[in-house]
Structure formats: C-alpha cells, structure tokens
C-alpha positions in Angstrom: 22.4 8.2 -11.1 19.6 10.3 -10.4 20.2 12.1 -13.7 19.7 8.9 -15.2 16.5 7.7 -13.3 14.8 10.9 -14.8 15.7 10.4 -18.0 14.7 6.6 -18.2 11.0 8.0 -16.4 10.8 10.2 -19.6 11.5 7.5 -21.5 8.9 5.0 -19.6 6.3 7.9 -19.7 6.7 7.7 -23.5 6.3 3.7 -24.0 3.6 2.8 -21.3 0.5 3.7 -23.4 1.3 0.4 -25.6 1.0 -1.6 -22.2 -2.3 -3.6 -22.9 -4.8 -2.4 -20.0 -8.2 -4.1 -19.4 -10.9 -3.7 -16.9 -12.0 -6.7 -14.9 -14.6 -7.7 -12.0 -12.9 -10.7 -10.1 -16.0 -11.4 -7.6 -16.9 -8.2 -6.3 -13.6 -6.6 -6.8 -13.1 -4.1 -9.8 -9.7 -4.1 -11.2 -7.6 -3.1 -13.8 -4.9 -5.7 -15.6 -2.1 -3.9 -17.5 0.2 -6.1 -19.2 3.1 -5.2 -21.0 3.7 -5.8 -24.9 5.6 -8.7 -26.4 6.0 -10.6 -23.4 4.8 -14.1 -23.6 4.6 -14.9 -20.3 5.7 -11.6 -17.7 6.0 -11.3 -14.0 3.0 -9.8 -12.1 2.7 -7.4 -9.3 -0.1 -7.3 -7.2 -0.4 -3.6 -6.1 -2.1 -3.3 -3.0 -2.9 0.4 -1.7 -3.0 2.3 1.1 -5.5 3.4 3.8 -8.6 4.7 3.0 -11.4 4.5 0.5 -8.6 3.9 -2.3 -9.3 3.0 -5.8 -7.3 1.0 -8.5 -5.1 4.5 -9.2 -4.3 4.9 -5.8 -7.0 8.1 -5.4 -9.4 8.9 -2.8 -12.7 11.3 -2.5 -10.3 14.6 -1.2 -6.7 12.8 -2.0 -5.1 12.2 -5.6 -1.9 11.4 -6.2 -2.6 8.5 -8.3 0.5 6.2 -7.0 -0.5 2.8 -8.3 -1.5 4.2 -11.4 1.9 5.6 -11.9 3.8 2.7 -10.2 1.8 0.5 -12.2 2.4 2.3 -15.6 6.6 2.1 -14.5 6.7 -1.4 -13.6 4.6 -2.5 -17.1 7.5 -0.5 -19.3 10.2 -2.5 -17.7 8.0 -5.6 -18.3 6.3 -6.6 -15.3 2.4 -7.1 -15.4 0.4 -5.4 -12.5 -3.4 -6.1 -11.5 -4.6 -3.1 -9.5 -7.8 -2.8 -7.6 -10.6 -0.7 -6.0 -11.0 -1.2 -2.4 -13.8 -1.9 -0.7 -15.8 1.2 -0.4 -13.8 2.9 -3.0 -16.7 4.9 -5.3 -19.6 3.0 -3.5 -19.9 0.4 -1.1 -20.7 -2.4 -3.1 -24.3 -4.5 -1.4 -21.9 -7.8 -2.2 -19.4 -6.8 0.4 -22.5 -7.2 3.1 -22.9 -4.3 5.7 -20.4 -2.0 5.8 -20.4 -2.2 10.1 -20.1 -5.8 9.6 -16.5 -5.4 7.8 -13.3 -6.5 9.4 -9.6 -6.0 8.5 -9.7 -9.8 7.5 -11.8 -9.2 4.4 -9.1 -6.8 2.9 -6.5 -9.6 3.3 -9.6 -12.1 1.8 -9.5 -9.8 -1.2 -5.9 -9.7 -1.9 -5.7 -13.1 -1.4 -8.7 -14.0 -3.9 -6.7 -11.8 -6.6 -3.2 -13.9 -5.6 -4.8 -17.1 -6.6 -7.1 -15.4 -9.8 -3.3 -14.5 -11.1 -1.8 -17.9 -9.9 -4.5 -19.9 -11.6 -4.7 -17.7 -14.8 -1.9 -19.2 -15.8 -0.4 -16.2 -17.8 2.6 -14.9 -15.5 5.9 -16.5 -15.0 5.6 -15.3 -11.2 3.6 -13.3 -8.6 4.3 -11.0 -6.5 2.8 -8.8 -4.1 3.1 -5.0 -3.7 1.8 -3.4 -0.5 1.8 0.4 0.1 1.3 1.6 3.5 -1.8 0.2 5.0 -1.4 -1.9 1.7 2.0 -3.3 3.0 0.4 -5.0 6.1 -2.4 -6.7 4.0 0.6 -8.2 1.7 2.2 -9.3 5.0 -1.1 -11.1 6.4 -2.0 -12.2 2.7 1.4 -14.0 2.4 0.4 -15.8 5.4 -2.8 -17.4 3.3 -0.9 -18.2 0.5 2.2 -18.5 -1.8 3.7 -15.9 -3.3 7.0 -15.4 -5.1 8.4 -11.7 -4.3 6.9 -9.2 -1.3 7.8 -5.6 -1.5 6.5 -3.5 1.4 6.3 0.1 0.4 6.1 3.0 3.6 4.9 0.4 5.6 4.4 0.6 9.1 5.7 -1.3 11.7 3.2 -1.4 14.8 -0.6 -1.4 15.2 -2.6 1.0 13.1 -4.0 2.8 16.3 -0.7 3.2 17.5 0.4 5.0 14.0 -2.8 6.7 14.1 -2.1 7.9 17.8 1.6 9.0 17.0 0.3 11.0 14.2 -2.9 12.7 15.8 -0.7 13.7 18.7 1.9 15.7 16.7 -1.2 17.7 14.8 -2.9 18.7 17.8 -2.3 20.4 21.2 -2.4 18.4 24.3 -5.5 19.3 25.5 -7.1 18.4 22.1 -5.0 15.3 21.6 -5.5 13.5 25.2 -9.7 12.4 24.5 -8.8 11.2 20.7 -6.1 9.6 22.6 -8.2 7.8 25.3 -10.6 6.9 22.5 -8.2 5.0 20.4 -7.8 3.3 23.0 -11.3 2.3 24.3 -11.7 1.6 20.6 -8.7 -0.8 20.7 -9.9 -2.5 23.7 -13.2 -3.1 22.0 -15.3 -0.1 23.5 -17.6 1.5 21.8 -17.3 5.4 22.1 -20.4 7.1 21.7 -20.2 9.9 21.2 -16.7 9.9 19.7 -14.4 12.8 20.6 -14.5 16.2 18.4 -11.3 15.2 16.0 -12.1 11.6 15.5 -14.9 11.2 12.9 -15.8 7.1 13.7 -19.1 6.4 14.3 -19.9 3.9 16.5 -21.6 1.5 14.7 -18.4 1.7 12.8 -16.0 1.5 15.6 -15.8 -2.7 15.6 -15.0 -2.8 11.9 -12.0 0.2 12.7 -10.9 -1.8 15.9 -10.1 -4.8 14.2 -7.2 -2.5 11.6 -5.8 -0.6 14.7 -5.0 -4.4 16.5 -3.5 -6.0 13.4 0.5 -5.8 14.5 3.0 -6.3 11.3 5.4 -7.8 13.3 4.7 -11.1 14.7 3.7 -12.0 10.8 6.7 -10.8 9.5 9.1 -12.7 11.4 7.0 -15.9 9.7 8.0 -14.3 6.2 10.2 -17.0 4.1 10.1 -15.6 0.4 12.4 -12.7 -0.8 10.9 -9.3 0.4 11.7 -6.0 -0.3 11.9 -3.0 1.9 11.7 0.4 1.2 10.9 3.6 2.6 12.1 7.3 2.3 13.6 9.9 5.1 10.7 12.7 3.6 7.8 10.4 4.8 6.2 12.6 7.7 3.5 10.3 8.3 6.0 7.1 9.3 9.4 7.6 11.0 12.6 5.8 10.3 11.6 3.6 13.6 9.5 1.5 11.4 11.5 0.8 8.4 14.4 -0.4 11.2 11.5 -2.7 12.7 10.5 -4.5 9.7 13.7 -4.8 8.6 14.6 -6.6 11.9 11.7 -8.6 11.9 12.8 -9.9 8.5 16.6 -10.0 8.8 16.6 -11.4 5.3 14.6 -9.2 3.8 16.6 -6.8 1.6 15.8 -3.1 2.2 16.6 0.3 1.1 16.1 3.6 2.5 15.9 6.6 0.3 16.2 10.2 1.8 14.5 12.3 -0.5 11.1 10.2 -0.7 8.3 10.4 1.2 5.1 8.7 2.2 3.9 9.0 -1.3 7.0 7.5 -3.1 7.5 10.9 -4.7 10.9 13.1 -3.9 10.4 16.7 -2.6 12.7 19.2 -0.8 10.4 20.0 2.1 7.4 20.5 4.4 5.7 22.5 1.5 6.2 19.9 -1.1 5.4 17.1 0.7 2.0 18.4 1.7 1.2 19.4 -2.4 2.5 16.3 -3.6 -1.0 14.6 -1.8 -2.7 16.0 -5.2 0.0 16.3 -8.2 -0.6 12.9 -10.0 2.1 14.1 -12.6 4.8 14.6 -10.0 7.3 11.2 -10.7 7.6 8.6 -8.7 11.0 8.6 -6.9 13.3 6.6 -9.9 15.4 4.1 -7.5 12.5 3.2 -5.7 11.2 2.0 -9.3 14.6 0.5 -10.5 14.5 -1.1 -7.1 11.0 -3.1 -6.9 11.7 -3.7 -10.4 15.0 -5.7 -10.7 13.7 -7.2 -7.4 10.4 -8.5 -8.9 12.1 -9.8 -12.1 16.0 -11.5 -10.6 15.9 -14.8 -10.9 17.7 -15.0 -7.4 16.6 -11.7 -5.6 
C-alpha cells in the first residue's frame, strides 16, 4: 500500500499546478483559494495551522516545512477545494487586528469562523469542512462550536491545555533545575499572573502574558465531547512533540469520531525513521506528506456517509 501512496503523490505532484489558485483578503485575513479543475461545485477544506506566527503554507520566521501548502496541493488533485490563511501576526501584525497585547485565543476561533461562513455563503462548494493542525485542531474544535460545519479532521492535535503541552514539552528539553522556574511560570501565567521578569527559557513578555494565558487555559476536551458531525482523527507514533496519550483522549472524548493512528508520521505529517529525521524534516518543504494520512482526510472529506 505504501508503494502505492508514493506513486499516486508522484502522480498528484504532477497534476496540482492546473488547480486554479487565487489570492484573497477576507476582512483582515489574507488567504489563498485553490480550487481544483473541472469541478462544478467541489468540497472545501478549511486548513487551519498550527502554533505560532504561521502563514497560509504552513511556514514560520525560523520553521519551513510548508504543510498546508503541500496538504493543500494533495487534497485539490483528488478534488477537494482548500482556503488557507495567514495567521494573525504571520509577516506583520496587521493595525486591523487592534494591539497585539490586547489579543486572545478567541479571535483565532473569530477568524476561522469568519472564513467558515465566507465559504458557506459563497455558494461555490458542495460542503465544508474544517481542517485543524495542532494548535489548528483546537481552533476547529472551538470553531465548530460557533457554527455548522460538515466534516472536522483534527490533525496532531492535542488533547489538554496548551500550558500543560507546553510544560510536558519544556520539561523533557531541560534539566530540573532549569525546568522547575519555566515550570512555576506557566503556571502563574495560567492563573493570570503576570511574571515580570519572565524566567531565562521562556521568552513572554509581560505585557504579552494575558493574550498567552488565555491559549494555555483553552482545554479540547469539554468541546469535543459536544462534537455531533463526522470527525476525523489522526495522528502518528513519530510525533515527539505529542504522545499517543492525546490521540486516545480525543478519541474518547468523541467516541464516534473515526480515528487512525499511523506509526511512521510525526508531528509534521511527514514519515521519517528517527530522531535525526524528525528534527530535519522542520525545514524540507519537498519531503511528502505521509500518503494514508492524505488518502485518509481525503475520502473522509468527500463520502457521502463518512
């Protein structure tokens, strides 16, 4: 089967530049519609990243592994539309998004809601759905809350609070000694304390620390188990940034969800081998995206029954 996967990513690779891709500003948010060929009326994904300042590929200021670029170009050659976006504070911070301290967790979800009903009301797409990847996963989860949406496919999603992941990953980088004041500060930060000065090994500034505070307390969880549509699961036995712990969780949260677990990915949807891989993967944008993962959130986004 694998054998197969790579050849059909070949094949993709080779058909995706006829997807029709266009540049829009919805509000403040610039984003990028790609829409596959010949298709009257296609399915749409909604690809929502991950953590930091993220643009519509998937790429940050150090990190490039250009995921949503590359899921997005997948997904359009087996005729599903995607809308990808810049996040706030991807390139610039925009003056339209207001003060950057003033910013909470619930303006990410106000975004990817604003592009849900922009696709809804466009009227162009037989269906909607909504594709979050990591941090992305839990603004699909709270977005589904706000409003309707066909198919939700969670992507390396976590399972508990952001500070908690944060903590758990912090604390297997550094020694105790180093860990135990970035642990403290978490959470003071949680609690709603400001930290000032912040410990050496945790870079958030203070005025800062309110607009970080409310991520770390947004739990997956509780919003999940409110989940009716068909939702998709997936995450890989290479990802060192989440363990298996979570993908169990959501799955239990969402006993209906459907889920699968693929050993060779990790956190970037990519397959390696090992610890060396993993960590070079972070900036090869030509490495593939792991090919059942694809064939997966494909034929899950466009069954009839899923």
């Amino acid at each position: 089967m694998r054998a197969v996967g790579t050849w059909l990513l070949l094949l993709v690779s080779l058909t995706s530049a006829s997807a029709d891709e266009s540049k829009l500003r919805i509000g403040p948010i610039d984003a990028v519609l790609a829409v596959p060929p010949d298709i009257a009326k296609p399915p749409v994904a909604l690809l929502i990243a991950g953590s930091g300042s993220t643009d519509h590929d998937g790429n940050g200021p150090q990190l490039k592994p250009a995921t949503l670029k590359k899921l997005s170009e997948q997904l359009v050659a087996r005729g599903i539309a995607t809308l990808r976006y810049d996040k706030r504070g991807a390139g610039e911070w925009k003056k339209e998004f207001g003060r950057p301290e003033d910013f909470r967790f619930k303006d990410f979800v106000g975004d990817a809601t604003s592009l849900i009903d922009y696709l809804r009301g466009s009227g162009k797409f037989s269906r909607v759905a909504v594709v979050g990847h990591s941090e992305g996963g839990l603004v699909a989860i709270l977005a589904a809350q706000r409003v309707p949406i066909d198919r939700l496919v969670l992507l390396a999603t976590a399972a508990r609070k952001q500070g908690d992941v944060l903590k758990a990953q912090l604390e297997k980088q550094r020694p105790p000694d180093k860990f135990a004041p970035i642990g403290k500060a978490i959470d003071d930060i949680m609690a709603g304390q400001i930290v000032d000065p912040p410990p050496a090994g945790l870079a958030i500034a203070p005025a800062m620390q309110p607009a970080m505070a409310s991520g770390f307390n947004e739990d997956p969880v509780d919003p999940m188990r409110k989940i009716t549509g068909p939702t998709l699961i997936i995450a890989g036995g290479r990802d060192h940034q989440l363990p298996r712990l979570d993908f169990l969780a959501l799955t239990t949260a969402d006993v209906a969800a459907k889920s699968l677990w693929l050993p060779d990915m990790n956190h970037l949807l990519v397959d390696v081998t090992d610890q060396a891989e993993d960590m070079a993967s972070y900036n090869q944008p030509e490495r593939p995206l792991d090919p059942d993962m694809i064939d997966a959130v494909a034929e899950f986004v466009t069954a009839q029954r899923p």
